[in-house]
C-alpha positions in Angstrom: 0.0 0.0 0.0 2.8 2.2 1.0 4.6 1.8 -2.1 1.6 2.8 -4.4 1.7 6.2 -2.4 5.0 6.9 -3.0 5.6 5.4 -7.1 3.5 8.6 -8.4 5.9 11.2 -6.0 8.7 9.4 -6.9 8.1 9.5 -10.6 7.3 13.5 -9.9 10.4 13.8 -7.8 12.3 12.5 -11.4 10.1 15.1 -13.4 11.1 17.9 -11.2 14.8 16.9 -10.9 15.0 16.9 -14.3 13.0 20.3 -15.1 15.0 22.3 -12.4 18.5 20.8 -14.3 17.4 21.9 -17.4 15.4 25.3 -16.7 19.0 26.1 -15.0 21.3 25.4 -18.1 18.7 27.3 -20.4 18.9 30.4 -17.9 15.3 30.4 -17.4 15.6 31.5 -14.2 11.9 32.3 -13.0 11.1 28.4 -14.1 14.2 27.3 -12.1 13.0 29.2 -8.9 10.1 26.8 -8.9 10.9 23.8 -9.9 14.7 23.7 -7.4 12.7 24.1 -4.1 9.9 21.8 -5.3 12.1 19.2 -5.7 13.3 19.1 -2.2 9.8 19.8 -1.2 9.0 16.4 -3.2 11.4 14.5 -1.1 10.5 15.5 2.2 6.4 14.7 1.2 7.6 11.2 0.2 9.8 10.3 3.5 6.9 12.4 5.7 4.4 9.9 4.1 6.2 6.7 4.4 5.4 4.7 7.3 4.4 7.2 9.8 5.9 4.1 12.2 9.3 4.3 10.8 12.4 4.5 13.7 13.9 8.2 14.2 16.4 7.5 11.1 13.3 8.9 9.4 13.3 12.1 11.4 17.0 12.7 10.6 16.3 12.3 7.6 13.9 14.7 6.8 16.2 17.7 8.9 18.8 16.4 6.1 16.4 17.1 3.3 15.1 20.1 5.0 18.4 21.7 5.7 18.9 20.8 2.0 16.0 22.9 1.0 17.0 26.1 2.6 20.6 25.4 0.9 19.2 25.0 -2.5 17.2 28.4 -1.9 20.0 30.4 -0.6 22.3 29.1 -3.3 20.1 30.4 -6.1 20.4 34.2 -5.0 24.1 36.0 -5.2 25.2 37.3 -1.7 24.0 34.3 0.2 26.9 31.7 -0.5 28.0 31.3 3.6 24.2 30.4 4.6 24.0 27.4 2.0 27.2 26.9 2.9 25.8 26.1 6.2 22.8 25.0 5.1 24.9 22.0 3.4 26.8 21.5 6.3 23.5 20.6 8.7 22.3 18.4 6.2 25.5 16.7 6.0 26.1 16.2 10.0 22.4 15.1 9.6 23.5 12.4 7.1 26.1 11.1 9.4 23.7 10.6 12.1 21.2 9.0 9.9 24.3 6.5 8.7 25.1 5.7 11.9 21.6 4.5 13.1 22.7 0.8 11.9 26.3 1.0 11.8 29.2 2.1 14.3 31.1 4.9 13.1 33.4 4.8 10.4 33.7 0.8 10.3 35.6 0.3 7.2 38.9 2.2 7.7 40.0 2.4 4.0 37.1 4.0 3.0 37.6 6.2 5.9 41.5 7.2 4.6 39.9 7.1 1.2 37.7 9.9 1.5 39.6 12.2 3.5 42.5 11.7 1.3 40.2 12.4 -1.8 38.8 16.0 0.5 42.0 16.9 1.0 43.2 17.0 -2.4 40.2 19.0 -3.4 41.0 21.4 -0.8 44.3 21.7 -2.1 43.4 22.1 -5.6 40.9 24.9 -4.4 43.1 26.6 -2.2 45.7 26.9 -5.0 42.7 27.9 -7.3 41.8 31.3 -6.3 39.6 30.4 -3.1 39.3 33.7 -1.3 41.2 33.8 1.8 37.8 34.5 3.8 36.0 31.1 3.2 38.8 28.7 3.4 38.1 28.4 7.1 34.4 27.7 6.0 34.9 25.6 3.0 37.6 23.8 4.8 35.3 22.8 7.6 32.8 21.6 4.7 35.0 19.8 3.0 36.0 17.3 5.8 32.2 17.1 7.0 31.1 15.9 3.4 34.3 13.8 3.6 33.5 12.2 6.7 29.7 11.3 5.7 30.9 9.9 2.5 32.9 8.1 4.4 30.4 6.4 6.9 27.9 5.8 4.1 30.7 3.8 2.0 31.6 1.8 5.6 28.0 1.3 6.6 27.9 -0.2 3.3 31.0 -2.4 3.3 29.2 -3.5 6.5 25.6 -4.6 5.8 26.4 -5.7 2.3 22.6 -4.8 0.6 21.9 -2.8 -2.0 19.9 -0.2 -0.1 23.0 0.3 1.7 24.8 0.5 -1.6 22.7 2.9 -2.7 23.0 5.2 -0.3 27.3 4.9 -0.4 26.4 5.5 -4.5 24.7 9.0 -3.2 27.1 10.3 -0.7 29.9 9.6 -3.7 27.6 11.5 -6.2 27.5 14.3 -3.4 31.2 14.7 -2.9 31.6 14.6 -7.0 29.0 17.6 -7.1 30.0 20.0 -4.3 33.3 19.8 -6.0 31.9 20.4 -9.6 30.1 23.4 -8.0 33.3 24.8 -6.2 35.6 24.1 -9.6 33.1 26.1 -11.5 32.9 29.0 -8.9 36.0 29.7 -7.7 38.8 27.4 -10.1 37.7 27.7 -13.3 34.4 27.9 -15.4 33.3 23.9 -16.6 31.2 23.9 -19.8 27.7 22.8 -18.9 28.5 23.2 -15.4 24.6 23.6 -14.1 23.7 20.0 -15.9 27.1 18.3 -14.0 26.4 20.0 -10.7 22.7 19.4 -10.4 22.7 16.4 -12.3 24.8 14.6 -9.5 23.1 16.3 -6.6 19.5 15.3 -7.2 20.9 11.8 -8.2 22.7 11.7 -4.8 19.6 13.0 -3.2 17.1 10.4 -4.7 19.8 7.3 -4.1 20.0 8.2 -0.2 16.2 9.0 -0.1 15.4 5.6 -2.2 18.3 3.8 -0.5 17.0 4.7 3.3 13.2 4.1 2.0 14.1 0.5 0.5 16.1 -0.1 3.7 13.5 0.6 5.5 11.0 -2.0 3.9 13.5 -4.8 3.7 13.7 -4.8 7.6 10.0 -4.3 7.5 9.7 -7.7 5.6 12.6 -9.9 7.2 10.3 -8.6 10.9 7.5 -10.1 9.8 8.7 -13.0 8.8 
């Protein structure tokens, strides 16, 4: 029952991924106001309305996507780069509690070394880029938050070995490849198209933890009842 609620928001969460991507590389910037915050919106209506019973994973959850919402809208207006900034960064530490709801932290130690190693090199590349001496505090912090809940979503996986779990590793990946599209194009050097790689990775890292938690969530419900 619950999944026939949630296929037609799921199939609208696609539609407005994909309108918000492309009404941003066209430039129509009214269009992309709506459809950017109605994504997110989307996403929170499909975890609110899936199993109202669900453990507290699902209340982390939606402050992720939440936080992520106000991040999104802050991001779309010039001036208000430090608030998604920390809009990001709550949605993130959010993450890394959700992970940690069926794992112990950071249990695969490679992946651990992994993704620091990978944050620090974008830092670096960044720093030597042009990033303006003000937000390298900032951005620095950033960078080893995301770092550190890519690395709990990769160990959780390594850990419970299902492919919700892998799912979810796929979207914490997707959001470390994104942020550091976004940062490349702002303050490296322009990428060609960089609106369709930036967004394109985000909403698929958003919709693989959201699906990934939600098909996690109905396995356990099944191997319970039997």
């Amino acid at each position: 029952m619950v999944q026939k609620r949630i296929a037609p928001l799921a199939l609208t969460l696609l539609a407005s991924a994909a309108l918000a991507t492309a009404t941003s590389v066209a430039d129509w910037t009214a269009w992309h106001h709506l459809f950017k915050p109605l994504t997110l919106l989307i996403a929170l209506l499909m975890v609110a309305r899936h199993s109202p019973a669900a453990p507290s994973g699902k209340n982390w959850l939606i402050a992720a996507l939440a936080a992520s919402l106000a991040g999104d809208v802050f991001l779309m207006f010039e001036g208000f780069f430090i608030p998604g900034l920390v809009s990001f960064l709550l949605a993130h530490l959010a993450y890394i509690v959700l992970l940690r709801q069926d794992a112990p932290w950071f249990p695969n130690r490679r992946a651990l070394m992994a993704t620091l190693g990978v944050g620090a090199a974008m830092y670096a590349f960044l720093w030597f880029g042009g990033l303006p001496a003000a937000l390298r505090l900032p951005v620095g912090v950033y960078v080893g938050v995301i770092a550190l809940m890519a690395a709990q979503a990769l160990g959780r996986a390594s850990l419970l070995h299902s492919p919700a779990a892998r799912m979810v590793a796929a979207g914490a990946s997707l959001f470390m490849l994104s942020d550091s599209l976004l940062a490349t194009n702002k303050f490296v050097l322009p990428l060609p198209l960089s609106q369709l790689w930036v967004l394109g990775s985000y909403y698929a890292a958003q919709m693989l933890f959201v699906g990934g938690w939600m098909r996690g969530l109905a396995c356990r419900a099944i191997n319970a009842d039997n």
